[in-house]
C-alpha positions in Angstrom: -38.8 -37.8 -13.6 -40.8 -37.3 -16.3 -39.8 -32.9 -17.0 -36.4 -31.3 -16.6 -35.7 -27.8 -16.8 -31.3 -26.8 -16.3 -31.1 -22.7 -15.0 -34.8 -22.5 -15.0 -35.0 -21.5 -11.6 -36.4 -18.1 -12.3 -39.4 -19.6 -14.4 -40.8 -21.3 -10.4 -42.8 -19.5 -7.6 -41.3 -21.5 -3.8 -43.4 -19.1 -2.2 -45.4 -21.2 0.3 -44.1 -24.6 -1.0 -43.6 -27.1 1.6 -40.4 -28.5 2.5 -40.4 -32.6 2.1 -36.8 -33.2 2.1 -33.2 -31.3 1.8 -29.8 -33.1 2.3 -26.2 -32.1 0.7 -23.8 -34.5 -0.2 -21.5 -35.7 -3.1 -21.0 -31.6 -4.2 -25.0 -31.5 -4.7 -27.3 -29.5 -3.0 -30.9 -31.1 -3.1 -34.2 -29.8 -2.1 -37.7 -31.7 -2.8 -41.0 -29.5 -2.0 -44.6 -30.3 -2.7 -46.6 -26.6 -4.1 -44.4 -25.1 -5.9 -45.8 -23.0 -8.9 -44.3 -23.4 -12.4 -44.3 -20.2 -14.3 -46.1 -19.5 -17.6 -42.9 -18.7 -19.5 -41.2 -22.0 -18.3 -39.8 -24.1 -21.1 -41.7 -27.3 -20.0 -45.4 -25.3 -19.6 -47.1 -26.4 -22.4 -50.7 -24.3 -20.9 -48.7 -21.2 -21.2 -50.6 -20.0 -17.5 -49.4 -21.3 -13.6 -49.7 -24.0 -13.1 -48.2 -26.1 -10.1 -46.8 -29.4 -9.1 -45.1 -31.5 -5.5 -42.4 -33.6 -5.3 -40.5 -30.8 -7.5 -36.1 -31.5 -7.2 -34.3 -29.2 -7.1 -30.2 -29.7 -7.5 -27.6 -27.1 -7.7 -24.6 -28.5 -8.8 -20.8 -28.3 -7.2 -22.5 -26.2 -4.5 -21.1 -25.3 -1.2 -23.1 -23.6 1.5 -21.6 -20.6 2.2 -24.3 -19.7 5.5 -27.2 -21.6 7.1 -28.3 -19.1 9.9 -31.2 -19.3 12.1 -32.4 -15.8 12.3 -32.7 -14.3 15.6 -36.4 -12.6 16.5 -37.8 -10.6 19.3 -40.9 -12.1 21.5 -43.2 -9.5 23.1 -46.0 -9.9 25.9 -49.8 -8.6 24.6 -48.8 -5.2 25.7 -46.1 -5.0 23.6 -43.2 -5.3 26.7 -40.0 -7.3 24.8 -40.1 -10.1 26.4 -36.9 -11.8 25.3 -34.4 -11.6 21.9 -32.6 -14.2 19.9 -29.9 -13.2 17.8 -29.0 -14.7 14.7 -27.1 -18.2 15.1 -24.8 -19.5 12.7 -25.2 -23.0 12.1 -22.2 -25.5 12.5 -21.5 -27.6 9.4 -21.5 -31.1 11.4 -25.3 -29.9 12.3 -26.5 -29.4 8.9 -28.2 -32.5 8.4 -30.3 -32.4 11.8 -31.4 -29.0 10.9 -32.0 -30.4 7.4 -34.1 -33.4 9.2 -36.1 -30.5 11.3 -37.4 -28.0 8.6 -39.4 -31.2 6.7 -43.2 -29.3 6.6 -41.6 -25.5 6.9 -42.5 -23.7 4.7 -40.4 -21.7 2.0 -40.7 -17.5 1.4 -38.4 -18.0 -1.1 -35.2 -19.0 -3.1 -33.3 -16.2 -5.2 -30.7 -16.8 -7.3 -28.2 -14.1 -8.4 -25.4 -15.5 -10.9 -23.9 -18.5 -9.0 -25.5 -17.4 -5.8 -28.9 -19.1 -4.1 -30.2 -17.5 -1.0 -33.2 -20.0 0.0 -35.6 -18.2 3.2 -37.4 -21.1 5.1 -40.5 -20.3 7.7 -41.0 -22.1 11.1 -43.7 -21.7 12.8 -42.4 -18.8 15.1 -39.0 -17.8 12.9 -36.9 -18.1 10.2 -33.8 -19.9 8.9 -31.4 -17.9 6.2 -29.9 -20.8 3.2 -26.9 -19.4 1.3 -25.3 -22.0 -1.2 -22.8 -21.1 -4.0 -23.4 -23.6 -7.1 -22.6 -23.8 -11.1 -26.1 -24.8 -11.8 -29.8 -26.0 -11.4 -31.6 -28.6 -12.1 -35.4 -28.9 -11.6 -37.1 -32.1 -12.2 -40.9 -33.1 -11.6 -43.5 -35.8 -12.7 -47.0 -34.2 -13.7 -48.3 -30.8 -13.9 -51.2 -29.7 -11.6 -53.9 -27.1 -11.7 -53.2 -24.2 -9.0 
């Protein structure tokens, strides 16, 4: 990859970027979307204004995923009678990677880090799924810069 930013994570805008791949394995958390904005005050943004880019990678090292929860959500009829409830469902670890496999195109609201903590909320298109993975770093990487 042609840019690489280390505990930059808080210089990119996921809101709306599109999921094209996530997987976990070897202690690394990985996550490639396509839209993601690069801040003006990131160290690689040469324009000094947003810009954007796909294919972005981002890593988090030695992470573990402390909760991967499909958040529960109420459906109502057009007059506004509940019509059913989901409650939230903790995902099994030995069904990470079909989830993984089945949020490619979601879209992300966002991914907040706070010290060693990620918390990563993805968009279906009728719910949402809740990320939480603990990790020593990050690690973006991406080939070419793109006007928003």
């Amino acid at each position: 990859m042609s840019y690489k930013t280390t505990n930059e994570l808080n210089h990119f805008d996921f809101e709306d970027a599109c999921i094209f791949e996530m997987r976990m394995g070897a202690g690394t958390f990985s996550l490639l979307s396509d839209n993601v904005k690069i801040l003006p005050d990131n160290s690689c943004n040469r324009d000094i204004r947003m810009m954007r880019t796909n294919q972005l990678c981002l890593k988090i090292s030695d992470a573990v995923i402390d909760a991967f929860v499909e958040e529960g959500y109420k459906v109502y009829d057009a007059n506004g009678r509940l019509i059913r409830e989901e409650n939230d469902h903790l995902i099994e670890a030995s069904d990470y990677a079909r989830f993984f496999s089945e949020l490619e195109g979601c879209s992300i609201d966002a991914i907040v880090k706070n010290d060693s903590h990620y918390e990563i909320s993805i968009r279906t298109e009728d719910h949402t799924f809740f990320l939480a993975v603990t990790g020593t770093a990050d690690t973006e990487e991406w080939e070419r810069f793109l006007n928003v």
